[in-house]
N, C-alpha and C positions, 0 to 999 in steps of 0.2 A: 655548443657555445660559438657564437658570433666571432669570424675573426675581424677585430677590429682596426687591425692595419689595411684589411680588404673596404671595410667599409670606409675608412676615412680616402683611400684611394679612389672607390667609387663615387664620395663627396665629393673632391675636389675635379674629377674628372667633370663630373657635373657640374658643379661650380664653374670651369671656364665655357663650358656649353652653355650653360645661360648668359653668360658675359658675353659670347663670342652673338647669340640671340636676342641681345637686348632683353631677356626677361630677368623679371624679379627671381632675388633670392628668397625665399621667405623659408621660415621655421619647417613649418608643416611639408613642404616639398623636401628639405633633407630627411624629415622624419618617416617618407615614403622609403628613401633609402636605406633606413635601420631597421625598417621593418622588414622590406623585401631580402638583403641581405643578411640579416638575423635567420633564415627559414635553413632548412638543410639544403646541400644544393642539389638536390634531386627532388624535391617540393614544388610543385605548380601551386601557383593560389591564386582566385579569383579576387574583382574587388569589394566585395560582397565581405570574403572571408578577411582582404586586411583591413576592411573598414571595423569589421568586429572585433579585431587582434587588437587592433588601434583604439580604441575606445574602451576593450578591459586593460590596459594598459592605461588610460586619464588621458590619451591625447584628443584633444579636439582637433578635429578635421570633419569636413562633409565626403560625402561621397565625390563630390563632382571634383573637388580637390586631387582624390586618389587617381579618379580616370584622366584627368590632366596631366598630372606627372606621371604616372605609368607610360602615356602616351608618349610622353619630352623622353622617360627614361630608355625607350621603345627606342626612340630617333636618335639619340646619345649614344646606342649602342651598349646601353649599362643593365636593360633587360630585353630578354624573349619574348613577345606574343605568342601563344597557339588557338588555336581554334579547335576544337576537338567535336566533331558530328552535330550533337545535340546539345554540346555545354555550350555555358557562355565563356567567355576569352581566358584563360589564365596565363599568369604571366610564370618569368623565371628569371635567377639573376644571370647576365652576362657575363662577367669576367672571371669566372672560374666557368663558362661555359667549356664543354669537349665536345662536337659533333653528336648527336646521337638520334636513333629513332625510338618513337612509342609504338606499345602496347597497350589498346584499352578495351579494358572487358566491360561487354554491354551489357552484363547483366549487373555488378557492383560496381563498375563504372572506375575502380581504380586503375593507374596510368602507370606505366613499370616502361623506364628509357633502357635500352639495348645499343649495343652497338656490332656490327659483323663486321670483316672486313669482304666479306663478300661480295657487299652490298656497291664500296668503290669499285671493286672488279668489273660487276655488274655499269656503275655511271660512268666507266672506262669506256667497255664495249659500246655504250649508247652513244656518248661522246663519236666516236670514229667511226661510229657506220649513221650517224648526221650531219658527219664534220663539224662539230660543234665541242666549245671546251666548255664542260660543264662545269657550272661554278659555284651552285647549290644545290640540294634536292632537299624534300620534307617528304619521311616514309612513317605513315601513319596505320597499325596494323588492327582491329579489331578482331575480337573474339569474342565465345561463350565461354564463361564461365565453368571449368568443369572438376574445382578445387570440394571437394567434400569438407562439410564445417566450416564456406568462406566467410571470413571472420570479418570482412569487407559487405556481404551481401548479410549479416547480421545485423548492422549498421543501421541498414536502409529502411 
């Protein structure tokens, strides 16, 4: 279930981000937001997949609407982009974002986020032996597939 103090939060934060851009409010762009925020929050989805959510739902929107506001929502700071090898783009919602890296198995292609804290230890040491304060990283890890009955690689 959608929490909907998050989503009205994520509205309005967006709402002064258009304001502060000079861009239109319109319908269809908050309704980017209920859709992407409705998802669980560990759910990537491409815009392919909310153009289809969106439309068994009765919204009218185009595509080229979605990839506009995902973009705006992108720059807002209210979603994630990733890029994953061979996919196309999926996004994620920002403000219940934690830090975290992927897993994606190349053979059913599902995406499973982890987190170590090893992983800072590791962007610690790199940091100070380049004198540099690290201030992001993106750790993207691939694998085979080696779950007997993947119920994921049934799918496909």
């Amino acid at each position: 279930m959608a929490d909907k103090a998050l989503i009205e939060k994520a509205k309005k934060i967006f709402e002064n981000f258009l304001s502060k851009q000079g861009s239109r409010k319109t319908p269809e762009r908050f309704s980017v937001i209920d859709e992407l925020y409705s998802l669980p929050e560990d759910e990537h989805m491409d815009v392919e997949g909310l153009f289809l959510s969106m439309r068994n739902k009765g919204y009218t929107i185009s595509r080229a609407t979605i990839y506009n506001t995902l973009d705006l929502l992108v720059e807002s700071g209210l979603a994630v982009k990733h890029q994953f090898k061979d996919k196309v783009a999926l996004y994620e919602q920002a403000l219940t974002y934690k830090h975290h890296d992927h897993h994606v198995c190349n053979q059913c292609r599902k995406i499973r986020e982890f987190s170590d804290p090893k992983i800072n230890e590791i962007k610690e040491i790199v940091g100070k032996s380049f004198q540099s304060a690290i201030t992001s990283h993106a750790l993207v890890l691939y694998g085979d597939c080696e779950i007997e009955n993947c119920e994921n690689l049934q799918e496909i």
